[in-house]
C-alpha atoms as one frame of an Amber mdcrd trajectory, in Angstrom:
protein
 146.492 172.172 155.642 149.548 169.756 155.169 150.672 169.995 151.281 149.870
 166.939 149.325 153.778 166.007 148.938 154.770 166.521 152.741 154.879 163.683
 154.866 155.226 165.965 158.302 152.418 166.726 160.224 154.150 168.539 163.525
 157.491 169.916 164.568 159.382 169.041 167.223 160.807 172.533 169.149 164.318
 171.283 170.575 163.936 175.079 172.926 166.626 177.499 173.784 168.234 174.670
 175.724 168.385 171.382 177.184 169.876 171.862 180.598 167.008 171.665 183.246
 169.120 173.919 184.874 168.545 176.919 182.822 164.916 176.502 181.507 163.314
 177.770 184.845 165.739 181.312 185.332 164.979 181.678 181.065 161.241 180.953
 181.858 160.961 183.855 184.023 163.061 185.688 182.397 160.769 185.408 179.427
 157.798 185.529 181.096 158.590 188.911 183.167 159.538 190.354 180.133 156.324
 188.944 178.342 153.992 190.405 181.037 156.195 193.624 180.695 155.180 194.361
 177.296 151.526 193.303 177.654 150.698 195.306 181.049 152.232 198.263 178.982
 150.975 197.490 175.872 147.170 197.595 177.236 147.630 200.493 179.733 149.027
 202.700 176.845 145.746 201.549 175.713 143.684 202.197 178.081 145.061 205.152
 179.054 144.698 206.678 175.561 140.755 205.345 175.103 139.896 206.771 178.492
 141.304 210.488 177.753 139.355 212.699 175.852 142.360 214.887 175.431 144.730
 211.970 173.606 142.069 211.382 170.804 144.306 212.990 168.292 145.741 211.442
 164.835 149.154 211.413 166.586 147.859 208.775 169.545 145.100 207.179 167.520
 148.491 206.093 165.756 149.960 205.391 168.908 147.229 203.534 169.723 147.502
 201.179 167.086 150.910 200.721 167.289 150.374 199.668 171.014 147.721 197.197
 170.314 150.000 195.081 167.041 153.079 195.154 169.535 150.843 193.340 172.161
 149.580 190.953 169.496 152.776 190.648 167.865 154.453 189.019 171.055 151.048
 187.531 172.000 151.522 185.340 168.650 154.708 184.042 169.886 156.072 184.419
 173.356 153.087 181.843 174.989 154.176 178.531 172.659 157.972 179.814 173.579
 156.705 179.763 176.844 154.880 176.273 177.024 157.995 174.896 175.545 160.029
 175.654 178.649 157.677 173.883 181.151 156.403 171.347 178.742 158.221 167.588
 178.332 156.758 167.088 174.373 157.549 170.737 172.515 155.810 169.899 169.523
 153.596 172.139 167.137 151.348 170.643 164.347 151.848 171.739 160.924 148.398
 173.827 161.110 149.756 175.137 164.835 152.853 176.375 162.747 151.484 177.791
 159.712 148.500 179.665 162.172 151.423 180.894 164.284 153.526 182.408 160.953
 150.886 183.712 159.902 150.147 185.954 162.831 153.989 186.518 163.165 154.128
 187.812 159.836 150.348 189.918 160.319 151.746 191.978 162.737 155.384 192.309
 161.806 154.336 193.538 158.305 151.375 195.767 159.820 153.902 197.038 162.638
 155.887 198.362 159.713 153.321 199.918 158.041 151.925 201.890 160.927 155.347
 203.471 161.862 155.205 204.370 158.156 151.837 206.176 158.996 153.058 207.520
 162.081 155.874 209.168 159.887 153.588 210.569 157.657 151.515 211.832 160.493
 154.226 213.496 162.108 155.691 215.093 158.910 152.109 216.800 158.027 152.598
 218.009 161.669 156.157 219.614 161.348 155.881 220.625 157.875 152.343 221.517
 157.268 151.240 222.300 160.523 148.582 225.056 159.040 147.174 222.116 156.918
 147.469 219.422 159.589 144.255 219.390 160.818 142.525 219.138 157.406 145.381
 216.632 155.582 145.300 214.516 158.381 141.639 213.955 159.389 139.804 211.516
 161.201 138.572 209.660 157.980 142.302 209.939 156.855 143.384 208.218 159.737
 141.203 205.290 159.493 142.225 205.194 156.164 145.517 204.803 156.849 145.226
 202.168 159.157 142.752 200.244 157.395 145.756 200.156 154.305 147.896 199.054
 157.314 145.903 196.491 158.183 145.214 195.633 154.722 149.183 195.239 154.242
 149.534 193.241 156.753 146.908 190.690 155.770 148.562 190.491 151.886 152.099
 190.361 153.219 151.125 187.581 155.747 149.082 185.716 153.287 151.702 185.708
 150.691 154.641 184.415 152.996 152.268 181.559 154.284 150.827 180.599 151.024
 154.300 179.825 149.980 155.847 178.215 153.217 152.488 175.953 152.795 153.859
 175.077 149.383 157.229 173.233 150.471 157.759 169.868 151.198 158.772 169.093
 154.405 159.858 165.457 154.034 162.838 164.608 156.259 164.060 165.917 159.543
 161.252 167.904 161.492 163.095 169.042 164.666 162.970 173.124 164.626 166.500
 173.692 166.681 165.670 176.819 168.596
């Protein structure tokens, strides 16, 4: 997946820093913060697929937005990790272009789903006698299947054309 006129085939990560000093305290820092978001992320989860009473459009969004805000710092925060413990920080080009494209995935699909949320919750103040029938179940999987859809174009379309430069030179990625 390296372009034809690019002569790099992995990035060096210089890190947040280089004082041995602080890579441990920002390790766990990272990492407590890291399992933070996950053990949250996937008991909102759980939680809302084991009660009967939370299957509603409003949580189904919820839902969703739980599970792209696990993957979304899933994509990144175990390289950024890796990099603290790790002597060689390097990422290949592929690595790289597999990790932006995830990035992007989720970040453009995160901000589609809060748009569906919106939506959801505007029906539900403004409509409410309509709610049930404007925003039904095959509505809702609608709606997140365009999210999902979103995020797969926008993500495509930002990687296609970061494959397309030429990275020649200097490949040391400074935090």
């Amino acid at each position: 997946m390296v372009a034809e006129n690019s002569s790099v085939t992995e990035f060096i990560l210089a890190g947040l820093t280089h004082q041995r000093g602080l890579q441990a305290p920002l390790f766990f820092l990272f990492l407590g913060s890291y399992t933070v978001t996950a053990v949250g992320n996937l008991g909102l989860l759980t939680l809302i697929g084991l009660s009967a009473h939370l299957h509603t459009p409003m949580y189904f969004f919820l839902s969703n937005l739980s599970f792209i805000d696990f993957c979304y710092s899933t994509a990144i925060t175990p390289k950024m990790l890796m990099s603290f413990v790790s002597e060689k920080n390097a990422i290949s080009y592929a690595g790289c272009m597999a990790q932006l494209f995830f990035f992007l995935f989720f970040v453009v699909s995160e901000s589609f789903i809060l748009s569906a949320m919106a939506y959801d919750r505007y029906v539900a103040i403004c409509n409410p006698l309509a709610y049930a029938a404007t925003v039904s179940p095959r509505v809702c999987l609608l709606l997140a299947s365009g999210v999902y859809v979103m995020g797969f174009a926008g993500a495509m379309a930002h990687t296609a054309c970061m494959a397309r430069l030429t990275f020649c030179a200097n490949n040391l990625v400074d935090h």
